[in-house]
Structures are given as C-alpha cells and as structure tokens.
C-alpha positions in Angstrom: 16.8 -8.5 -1.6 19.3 -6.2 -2.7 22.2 -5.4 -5.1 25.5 -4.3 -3.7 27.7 -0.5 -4.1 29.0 -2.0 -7.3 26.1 -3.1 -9.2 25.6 -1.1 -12.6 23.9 -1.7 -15.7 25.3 0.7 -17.8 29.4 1.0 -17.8 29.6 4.8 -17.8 29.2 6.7 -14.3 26.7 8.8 -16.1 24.4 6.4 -17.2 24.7 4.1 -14.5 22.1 2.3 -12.3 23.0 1.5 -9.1 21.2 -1.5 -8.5 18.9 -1.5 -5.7 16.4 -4.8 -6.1 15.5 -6.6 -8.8 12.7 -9.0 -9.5 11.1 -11.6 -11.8 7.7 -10.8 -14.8 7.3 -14.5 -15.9 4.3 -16.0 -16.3 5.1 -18.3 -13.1 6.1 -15.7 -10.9 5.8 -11.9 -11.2 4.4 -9.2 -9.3 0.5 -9.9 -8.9 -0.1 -6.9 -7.6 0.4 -5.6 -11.1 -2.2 -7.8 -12.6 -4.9 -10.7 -12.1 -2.4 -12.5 -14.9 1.0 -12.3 -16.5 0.1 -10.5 -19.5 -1.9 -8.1 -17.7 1.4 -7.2 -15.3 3.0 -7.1 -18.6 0.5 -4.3 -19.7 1.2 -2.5 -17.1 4.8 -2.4 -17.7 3.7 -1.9 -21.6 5.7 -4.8 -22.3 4.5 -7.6 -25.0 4.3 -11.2 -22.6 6.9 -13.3 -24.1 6.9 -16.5 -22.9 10.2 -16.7 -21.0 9.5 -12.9 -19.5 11.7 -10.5 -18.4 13.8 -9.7 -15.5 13.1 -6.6 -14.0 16.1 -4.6 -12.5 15.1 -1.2 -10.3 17.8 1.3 -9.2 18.6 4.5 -9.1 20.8 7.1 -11.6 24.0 8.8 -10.6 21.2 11.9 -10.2 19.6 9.8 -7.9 16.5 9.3 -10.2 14.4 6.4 -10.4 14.7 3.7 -13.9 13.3 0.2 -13.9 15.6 -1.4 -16.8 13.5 -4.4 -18.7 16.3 -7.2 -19.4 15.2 -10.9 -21.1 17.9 -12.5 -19.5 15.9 -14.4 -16.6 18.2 -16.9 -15.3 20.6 -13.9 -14.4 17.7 -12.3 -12.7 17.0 -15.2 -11.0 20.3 -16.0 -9.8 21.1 -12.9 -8.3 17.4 -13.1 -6.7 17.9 -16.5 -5.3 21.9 -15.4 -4.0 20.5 -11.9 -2.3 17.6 -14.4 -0.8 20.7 -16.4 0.9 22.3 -13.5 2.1 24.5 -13.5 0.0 26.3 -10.4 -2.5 25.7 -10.7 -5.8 26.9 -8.0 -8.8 23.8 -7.7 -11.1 25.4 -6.2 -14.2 23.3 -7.5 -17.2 25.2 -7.1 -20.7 23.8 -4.0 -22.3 22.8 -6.2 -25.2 20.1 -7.8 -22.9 18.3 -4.3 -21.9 14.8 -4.5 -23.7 13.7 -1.3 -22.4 14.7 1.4 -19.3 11.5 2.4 -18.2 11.4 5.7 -15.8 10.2 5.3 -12.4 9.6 2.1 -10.3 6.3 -0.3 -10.3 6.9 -1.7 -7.1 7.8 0.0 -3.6 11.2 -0.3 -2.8 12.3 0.6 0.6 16.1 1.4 0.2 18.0 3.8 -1.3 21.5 3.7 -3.2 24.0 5.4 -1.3 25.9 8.6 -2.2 23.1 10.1 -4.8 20.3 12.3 -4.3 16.7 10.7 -2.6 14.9 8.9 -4.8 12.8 10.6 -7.1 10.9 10.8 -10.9 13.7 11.6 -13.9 13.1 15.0 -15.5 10.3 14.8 -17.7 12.6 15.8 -20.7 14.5 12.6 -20.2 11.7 10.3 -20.7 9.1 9.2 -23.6 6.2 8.3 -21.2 5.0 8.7 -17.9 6.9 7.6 -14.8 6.0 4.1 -13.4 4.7 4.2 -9.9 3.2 1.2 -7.9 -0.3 0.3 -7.3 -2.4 2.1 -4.5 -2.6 -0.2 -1.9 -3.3 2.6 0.4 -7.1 1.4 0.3 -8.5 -2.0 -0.3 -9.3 -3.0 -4.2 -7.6 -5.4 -6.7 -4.0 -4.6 -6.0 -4.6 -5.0 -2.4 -6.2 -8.3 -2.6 -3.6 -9.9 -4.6 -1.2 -9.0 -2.2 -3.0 -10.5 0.9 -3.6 -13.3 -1.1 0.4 -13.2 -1.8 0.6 -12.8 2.1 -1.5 -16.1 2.9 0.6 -17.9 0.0 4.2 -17.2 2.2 2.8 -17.1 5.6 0.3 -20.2 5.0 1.4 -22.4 8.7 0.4 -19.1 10.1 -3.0 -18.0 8.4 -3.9 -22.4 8.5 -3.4 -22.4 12.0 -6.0 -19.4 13.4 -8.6 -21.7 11.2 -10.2 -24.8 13.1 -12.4 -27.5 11.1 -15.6 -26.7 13.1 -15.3 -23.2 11.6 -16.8 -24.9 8.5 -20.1 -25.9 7.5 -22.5 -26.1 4.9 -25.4 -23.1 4.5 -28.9 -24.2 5.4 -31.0 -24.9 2.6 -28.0 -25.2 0.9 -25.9 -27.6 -1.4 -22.6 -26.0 -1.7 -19.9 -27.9 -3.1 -17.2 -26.8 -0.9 -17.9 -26.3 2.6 -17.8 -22.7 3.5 -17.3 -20.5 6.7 -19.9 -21.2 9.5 -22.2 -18.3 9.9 -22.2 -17.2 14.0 -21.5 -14.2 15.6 -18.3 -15.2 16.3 -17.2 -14.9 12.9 -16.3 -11.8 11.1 -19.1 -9.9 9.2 -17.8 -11.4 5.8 -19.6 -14.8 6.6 -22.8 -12.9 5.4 -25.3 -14.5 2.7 -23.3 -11.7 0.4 -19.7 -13.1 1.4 -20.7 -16.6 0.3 -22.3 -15.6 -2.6 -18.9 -14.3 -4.0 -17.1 -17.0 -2.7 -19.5 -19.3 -4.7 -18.6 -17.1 -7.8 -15.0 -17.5 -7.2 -14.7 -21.1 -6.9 -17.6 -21.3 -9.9 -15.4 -19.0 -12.1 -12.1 -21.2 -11.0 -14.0 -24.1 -11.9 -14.6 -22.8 -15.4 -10.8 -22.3 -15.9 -10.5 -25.9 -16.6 -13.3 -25.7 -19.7 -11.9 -22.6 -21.3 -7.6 -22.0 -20.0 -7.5 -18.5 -18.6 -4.7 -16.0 -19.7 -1.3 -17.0 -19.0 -0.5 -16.9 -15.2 -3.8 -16.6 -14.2 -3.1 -20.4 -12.2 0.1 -20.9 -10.4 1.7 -23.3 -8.8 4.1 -23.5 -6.6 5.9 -26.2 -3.8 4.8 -26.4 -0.6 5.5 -28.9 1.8 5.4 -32.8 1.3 4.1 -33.6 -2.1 1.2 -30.7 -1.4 1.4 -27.8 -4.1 0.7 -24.1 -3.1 -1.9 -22.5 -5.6 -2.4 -18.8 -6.1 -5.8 -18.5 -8.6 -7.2 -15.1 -9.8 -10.3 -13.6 -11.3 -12.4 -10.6 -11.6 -12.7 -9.3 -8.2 -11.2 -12.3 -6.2 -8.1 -14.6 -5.7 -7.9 -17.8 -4.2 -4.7 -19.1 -2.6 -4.9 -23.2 -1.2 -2.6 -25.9 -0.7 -3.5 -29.4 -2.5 -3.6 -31.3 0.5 -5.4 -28.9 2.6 -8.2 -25.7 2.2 -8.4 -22.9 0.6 -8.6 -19.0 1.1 -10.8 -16.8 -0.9 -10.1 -12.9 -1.0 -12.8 -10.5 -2.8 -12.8 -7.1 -3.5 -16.3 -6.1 -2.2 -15.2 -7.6 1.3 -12.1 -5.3 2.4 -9.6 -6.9 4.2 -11.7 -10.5 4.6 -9.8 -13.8 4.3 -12.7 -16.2 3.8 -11.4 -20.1 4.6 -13.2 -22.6 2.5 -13.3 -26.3 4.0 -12.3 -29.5 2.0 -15.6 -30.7 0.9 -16.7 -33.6 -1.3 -15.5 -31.3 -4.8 -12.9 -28.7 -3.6 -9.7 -31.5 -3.4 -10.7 -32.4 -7.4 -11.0 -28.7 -8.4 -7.2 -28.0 -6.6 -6.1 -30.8 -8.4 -7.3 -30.3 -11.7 -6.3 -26.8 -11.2 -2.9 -28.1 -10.5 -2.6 -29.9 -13.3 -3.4 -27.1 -15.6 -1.5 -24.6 -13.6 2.1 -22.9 -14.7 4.8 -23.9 -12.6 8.3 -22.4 -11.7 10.8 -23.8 -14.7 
C-alpha cells in the first residue's frame, strides 16, 4: 500500500509530502491499534470524531521529515487505498482545501521510505505546535498489541479456524457457561486456566451489555466474510473479540499475553453475534 514518486499534497517542492501510504480513521475502519473505538483513535490523533472521519495520508518532507496530513475527503482516501491494494499506481494529491490538519510524525509504522530525501525522521521541533506522533509500543504485550492480533485473526481467519478442532471445546465442571469455552487439559496452552475463563466470561458478559447500553462509536464492527457470514471485530476494557456469524469466536485479553482463546458455538453465542451484528457499524 503505497503512493508513487509523484504523489504530493502540497504543490510547492518545499512544502511537499511525498506520499508514502495512506490509510482510513472512520468509525468502520481505522487503525485499532490506536484505540478500543473510533473516537478514542481519534484522541489519539487529537482529532474531534466526525462522523464520515478522515483520511489519513503519511509521507515524508523534501527534508525527509516525517508529517501525517489529516484530510476529510474519504472516498479519495479510499480510492487510492483500494487501487494500491490491486497493485495498481495511484497519485494521491488531495486539494489543499481538504487538509484538516498536518500533524508531525507518523502514528503507524510504515516500512518504506520516499526516495531521494534524507531517512525518515521527527521535524525540527521549531516547525511544529505539539509533539511528534509515534505509534503504539507493540514491542511488549498490552492493549495495542491485542487489538492487533485480534486484527491478525480478523484477515487470516481460514488460518487461525483451522488449528481449532470442535472437541477442543467444552463446558467447565460445575459450570453453566453460556458459550462453550476451551477444554481445560494439558494439551492446551496455560491460558485455559480458571483465570483465562474468567476473563473470557467478562468479555463476552461486557459484549453482551453492548446491546442494553450502545458502546462508543466503532466499538462493534462489521465486516464481509464469506457466504452470507459477517466478520466481527468487538472491543473492551482489556479484551477484543473477533468471530464470524456463522462460526466461533476468538477472545484476546490483556492479562493473557499472546493467548488466542477460541470460544465454541454454544446454545447463546450465535444470538449474541447476531445481535451484535445488527447493532454493529458497517463499511459504507
């Protein structure tokens, strides 16, 4: 996902951005590992959350510094997002009158560089009003972390569904679960413990409660998946919850590092993903 040579916001040589990627902060799709929700990806951008969001473009000056520039033009963000996807070229140039804000720095890692300029790095501190933007430490598990292994399991779901086999689940002794819930053996990774399931009970209790009291804006997604099956990606406090309608669902927590805890289709968990669905914001 990348701009070509020619891409600039700005006319002038000087002021120009050389377009490196560029992605979408809408409340159906935006970075998650910004944020549990879209406004709170929006904070972190000290953006307000409109409701059509922003495109975000992220380059480099002809000094080779880093700029994010905020644009609320989306379909042109989107576009050129959907033609780089293709493998295809695509000159991002928003019209200047569309720039909301050039924000130093970059949120998200980007992996390229724009030929011709210096190596990436911070604009002079003189040439900025605020701090430079730098992405999430994902270095060590936590929130950010989470959200993208969630994001992972979303993309890659064939992959993560097929490592999962139906006898894996079953219900706790002595309990009444309403979701079935990873069988607890030695076979299965630590996170299976009495703790594990606890927070996996929160989660899906908490995602339950979404539907009595609508969480912030993005907070429920929904997105296609194959068939007429819908891919969600849920978040919370400490967890995220990614599941197809037609199938299980995954639960990632913050106190289990690097877990990925499959929860079987039991007598409630097909009527929470569909009410969940329902409620959930989709892709315009």
């Amino acid at each position: 996902m990348a701009g070509t040579d020619d891409d600039a916001v700005a006319a002038g040589d000087d002021d120009a951005l050389y377009v490196l990627t560029a992605v979408l902060l809408t409340p159906a799709k935006f970075p998650s590992v910004l944020g549990d929700d879209y406004p709170a990806a929006c904070a972190a951008l000290d953006l307000v959350p409109l409701t059509d969001g922003y495109g975000l473009v992220i380059g480099q000056d002809g000094e080779g510094a880093r700029w994010t520039v905020v644009i609320d033009d989306v379909s042109l963000v989107a576009v050129a997002i959907a033609s780089w996807d293709c493998g295809m070229e695509h000159d991002l140039s928003p019209d200047e009158r569309t720039v909301v804000s050039a924000l130093p720095g970059w949120p998200l890692d980007v992996a390229v560089a724009a030929p011709g300029v210096p190596a990436p790095h911070d604009p002079a501190p003189e040439l900025t009003e605020r701090p430079p933007l730098r992405p999430p430490d994902t270095t060590t598990w936590g929130p950010a972390q989470r959200r993208l292994g969630a994001d992972e399991i979303a993309q890659q779901w064939a992959i993560w569904r097929e490592q999962i086999d139906d006898t894996d689940f079953v219900k706790p002794d002595g309990e009444t679960p309403t979701e079935e819930t990873p069988r607890d053996h030695p076979d299965q990774p630590e996170s299976t413990d009495g703790e594990a399931l606890s927070g996996v009970r929160r989660a899906l209790a908490e995602a339950r409660s979404y539907l009595d009291t609508p969480p912030p804006l993005g907070r429920v997604r929904s997105a296609f998946a194959n068939g007429e099956a819908r891919t969600l990606r849920a978040d919370g406090p400490g967890w995220s919850l990614v599941a197809r309608t037609d199938d299980i669902a995954f639960v990632l927590l913050d106190e289990e590092p690097g877990e990925v805890l499959p929860i079987g289709r039991g007598p409630e968990l097909p009527g929470l993903l569909d009410a969940l669905d329902k409620m959930a914001v989709r892709p315009s």
